[in-house]
C-alpha positions in Angstrom: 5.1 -24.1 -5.9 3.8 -20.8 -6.1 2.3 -19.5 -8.8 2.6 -16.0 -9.5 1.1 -13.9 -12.8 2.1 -10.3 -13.9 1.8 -8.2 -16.7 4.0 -7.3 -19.8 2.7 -4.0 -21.2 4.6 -0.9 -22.6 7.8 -1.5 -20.0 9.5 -4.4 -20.6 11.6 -4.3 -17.6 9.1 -6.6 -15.8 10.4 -9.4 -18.3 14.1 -8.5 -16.9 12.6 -9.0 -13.6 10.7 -11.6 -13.9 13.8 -13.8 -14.9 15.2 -12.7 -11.7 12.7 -13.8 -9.5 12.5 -16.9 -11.5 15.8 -18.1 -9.7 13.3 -18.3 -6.6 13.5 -22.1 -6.2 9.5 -22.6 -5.6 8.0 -20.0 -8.1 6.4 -19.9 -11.4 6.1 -16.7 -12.9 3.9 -16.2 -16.2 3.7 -13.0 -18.1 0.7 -12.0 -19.9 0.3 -9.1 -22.5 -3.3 -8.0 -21.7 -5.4 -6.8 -19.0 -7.9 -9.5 -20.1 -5.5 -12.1 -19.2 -4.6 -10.9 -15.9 -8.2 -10.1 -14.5 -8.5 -14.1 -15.6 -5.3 -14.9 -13.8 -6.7 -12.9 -10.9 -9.9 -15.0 -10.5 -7.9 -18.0 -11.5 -7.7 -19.9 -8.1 -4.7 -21.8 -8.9 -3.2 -18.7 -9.2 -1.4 -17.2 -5.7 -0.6 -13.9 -6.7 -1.1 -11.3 -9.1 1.2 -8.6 -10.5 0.1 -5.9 -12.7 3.7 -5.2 -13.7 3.8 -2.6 -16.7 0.1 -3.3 -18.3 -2.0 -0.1 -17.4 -4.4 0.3 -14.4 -7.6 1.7 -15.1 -9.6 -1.7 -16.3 -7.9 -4.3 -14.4 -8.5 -1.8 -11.0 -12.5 -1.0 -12.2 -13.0 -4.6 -12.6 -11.3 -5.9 -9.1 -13.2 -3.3 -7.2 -16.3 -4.6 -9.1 -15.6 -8.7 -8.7 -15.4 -7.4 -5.1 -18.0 -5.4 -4.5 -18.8 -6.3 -1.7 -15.3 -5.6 0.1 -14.0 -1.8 -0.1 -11.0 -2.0 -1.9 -8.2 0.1 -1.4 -4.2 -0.1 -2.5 -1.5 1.1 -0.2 2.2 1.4 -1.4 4.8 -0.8 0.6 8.3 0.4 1.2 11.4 -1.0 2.8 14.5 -0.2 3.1 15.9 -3.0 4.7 17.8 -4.5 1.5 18.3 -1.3 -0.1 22.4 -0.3 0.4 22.0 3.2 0.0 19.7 3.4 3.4 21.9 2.9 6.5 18.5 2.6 8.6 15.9 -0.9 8.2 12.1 1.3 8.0 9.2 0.1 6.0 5.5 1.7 6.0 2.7 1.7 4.0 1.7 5.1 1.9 -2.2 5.3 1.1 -4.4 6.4 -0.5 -2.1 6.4 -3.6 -5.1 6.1 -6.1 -6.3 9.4 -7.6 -9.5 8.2 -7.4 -9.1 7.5 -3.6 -9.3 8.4 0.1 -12.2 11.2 -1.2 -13.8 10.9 2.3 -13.0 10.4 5.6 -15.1 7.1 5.9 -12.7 5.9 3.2 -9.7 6.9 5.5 -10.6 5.4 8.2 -11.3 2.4 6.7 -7.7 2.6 5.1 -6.4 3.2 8.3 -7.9 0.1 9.7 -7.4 -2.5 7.0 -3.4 -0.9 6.9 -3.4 -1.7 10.3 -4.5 -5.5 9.8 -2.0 -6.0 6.9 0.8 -5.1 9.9 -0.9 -7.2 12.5 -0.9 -10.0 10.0 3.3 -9.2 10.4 3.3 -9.5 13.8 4.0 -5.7 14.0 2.7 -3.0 15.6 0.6 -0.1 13.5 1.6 3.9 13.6 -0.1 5.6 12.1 0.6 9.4 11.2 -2.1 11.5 9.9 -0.9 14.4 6.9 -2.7 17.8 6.4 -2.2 20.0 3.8 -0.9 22.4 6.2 0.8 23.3 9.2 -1.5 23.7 12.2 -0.6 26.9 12.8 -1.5 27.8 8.8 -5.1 27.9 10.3 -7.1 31.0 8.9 -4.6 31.2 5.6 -6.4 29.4 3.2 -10.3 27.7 2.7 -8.7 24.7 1.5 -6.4 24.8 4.1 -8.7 25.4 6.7 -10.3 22.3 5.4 -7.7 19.8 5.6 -7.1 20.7 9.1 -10.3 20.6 10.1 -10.8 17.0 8.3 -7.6 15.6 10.0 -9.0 16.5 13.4 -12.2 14.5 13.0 -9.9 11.9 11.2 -8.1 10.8 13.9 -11.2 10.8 16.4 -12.8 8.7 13.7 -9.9 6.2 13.8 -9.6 6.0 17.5 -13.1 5.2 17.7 -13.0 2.5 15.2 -10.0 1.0 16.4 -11.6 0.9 19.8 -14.5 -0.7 18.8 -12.7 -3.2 17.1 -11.3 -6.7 18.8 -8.6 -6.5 16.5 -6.9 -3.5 17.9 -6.4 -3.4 22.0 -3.6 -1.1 23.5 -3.8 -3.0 26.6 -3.0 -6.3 24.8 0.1 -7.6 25.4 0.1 -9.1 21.5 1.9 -6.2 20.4 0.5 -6.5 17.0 -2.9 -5.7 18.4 -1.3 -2.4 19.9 -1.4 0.8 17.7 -0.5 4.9 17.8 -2.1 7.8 15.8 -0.7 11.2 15.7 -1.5 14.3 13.9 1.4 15.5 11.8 0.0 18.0 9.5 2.2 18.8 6.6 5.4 17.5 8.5 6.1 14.2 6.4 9.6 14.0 7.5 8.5 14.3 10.7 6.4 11.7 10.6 9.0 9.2 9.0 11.5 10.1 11.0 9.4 9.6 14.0 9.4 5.8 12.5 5.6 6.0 11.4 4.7 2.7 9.6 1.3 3.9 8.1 1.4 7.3 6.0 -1.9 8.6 5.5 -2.2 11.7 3.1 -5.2 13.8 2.7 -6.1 12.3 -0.6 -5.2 9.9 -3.3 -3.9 12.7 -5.8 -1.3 14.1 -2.9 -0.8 10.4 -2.1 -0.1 9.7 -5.5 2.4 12.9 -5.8 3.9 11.7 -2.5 4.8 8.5 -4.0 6.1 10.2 -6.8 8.1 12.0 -5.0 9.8 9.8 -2.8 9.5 6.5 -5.1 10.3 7.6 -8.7 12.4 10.8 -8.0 14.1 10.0 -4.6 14.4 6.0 -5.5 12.8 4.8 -2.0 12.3 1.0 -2.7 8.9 0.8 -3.2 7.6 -2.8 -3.5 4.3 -1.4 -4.9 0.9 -1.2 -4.0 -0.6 -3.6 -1.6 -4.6 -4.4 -2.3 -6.3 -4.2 0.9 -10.0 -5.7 1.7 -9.5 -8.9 -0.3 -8.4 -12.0 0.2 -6.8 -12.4 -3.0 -3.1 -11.2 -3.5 -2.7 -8.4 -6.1 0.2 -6.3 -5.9 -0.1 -3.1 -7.8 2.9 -1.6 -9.7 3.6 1.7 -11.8 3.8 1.4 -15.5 7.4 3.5 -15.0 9.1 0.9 -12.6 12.5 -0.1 -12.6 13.7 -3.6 -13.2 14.3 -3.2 -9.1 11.7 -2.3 -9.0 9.5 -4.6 -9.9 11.6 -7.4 -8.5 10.8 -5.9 -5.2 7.3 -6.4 -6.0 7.8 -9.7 -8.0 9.1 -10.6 -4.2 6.5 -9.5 -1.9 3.9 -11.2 -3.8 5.7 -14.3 -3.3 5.9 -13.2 0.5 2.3 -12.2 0.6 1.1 -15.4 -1.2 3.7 -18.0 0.8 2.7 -16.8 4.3 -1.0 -17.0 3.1 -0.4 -20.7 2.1 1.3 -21.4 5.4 -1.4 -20.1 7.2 
């Protein structure tokens, strides 16, 4: 059985949910109404998974990232298409950072990069990974910040190269294909990079990250299975507090994934 917990805070459409995924044949799902309860759930190890459903994120994230403080944490939003009707195409990447608070440096991003990269290898897939800008590259000179963001996603992917080089995780000569991995540069060109079949999305920062997800998650309804915690070991799926009931299905299910295949293995 596995045993999942999630939160029930100002949108009760987790609850809906939550008796959806209930029909599961080997989960138990149990809602709890504070963040107390779910940062006990979380270090709870007869618990398999964790899902903040609609309780809100500031104390439950604070006090993962300090529990773990000696992992770096990071989230990364999951989407897939694959059961989604209204996309004629199967495509699922990870979008990070997605936290306000982070991606500030490029140390963080290349540590994103690399632990986004393990949670596909852990799939048996292959990472690609596109690099976004806050500009084209041939915006150069237009703007400081600009300037900037062009400049930092230069040194970016140089940085990643080198760490996934380094690295017996990653080898482009393996013929594991989930140790073999691609980087490019795409600037400001998101549709670009998802139409080039990227499966790691990394923006500039955590704010555009967060708009991005905004944009394409809550406005354009791409089925989002919410935010994956990387760095732990511990399953904890982050959601919005403005998800659908779909919505958090979709995440109600990948924690069961997540949690399952970690059992297995």
């Amino acid at each position: 059985m596995i045993n999942i917990v999630a939160g029930f805070g100002e949108n009760d459409n987790i609850v809906e949910a939550s008796l959806k995924a209930s029909e599961i044949e080997d989960v138990d799902i149990k809602l709890v109404r504070s963040e107390d309860e779910l940062i006990d759930a979380f270090k709870n190890p007869d618990v398999d998974a964790v899902v903040r459903g609609s309780l809100k994120a500031s104390k439950i994230i604070s006090y993962i990232k300090e529990y773990e403080k000696d992992c770096l944490v990071n989230r990364a939003t999951y989407i897939n298409t694959s059961e989604d009707t209204n996309f004629s195409k199967d495509y699922e990447f990870l979008l990070a950072p997605v936290g306000i608070d982070e991606g500030k440096t490029i140390e963080d991003k290349v540590e994103l990069a690399f632990q986004c990269g393990n949670f596909f290898k852990s799939l048996n897939k292959k990472s690609k990974i596109a690099i976004l800008a806050e500009g084209r590259k041939d915006d150069y000179g237009r703007n400081i910040r600009v300037d900037r963001s062009l400049d930092d996603s230069k040194i970016l992917i140089k940085s990643i190269i080198s760490k996934f080089e380094s690295s017996d995780d990653f080898d482009n000569e393996s013929k594991n294909e989930s140790m073999n991995y691609s980087i490019k540069n795409y600037y400001i060109l998101l549709e670009q990079a998802i139409k080039d079949g990227n499966n790691i999305i990394l923006a500039p920062d955590g704010i555009f990250g967060n708009i991005l997800f905004r944009s394409l998650v809550l406005l354009n309804l791409w089925p989002s299975y919410g935010a994956v915690t990387l760095g732990i070991d511990e399953v904890f799926i982050d959601t919005s507090r403005d998800q659908s009931v779909e919505g958090y299905l979709r995440s109600l299910k990948l924690a069961y994934f997540l949690a399952k295949s970690k059992n297995i293995y």
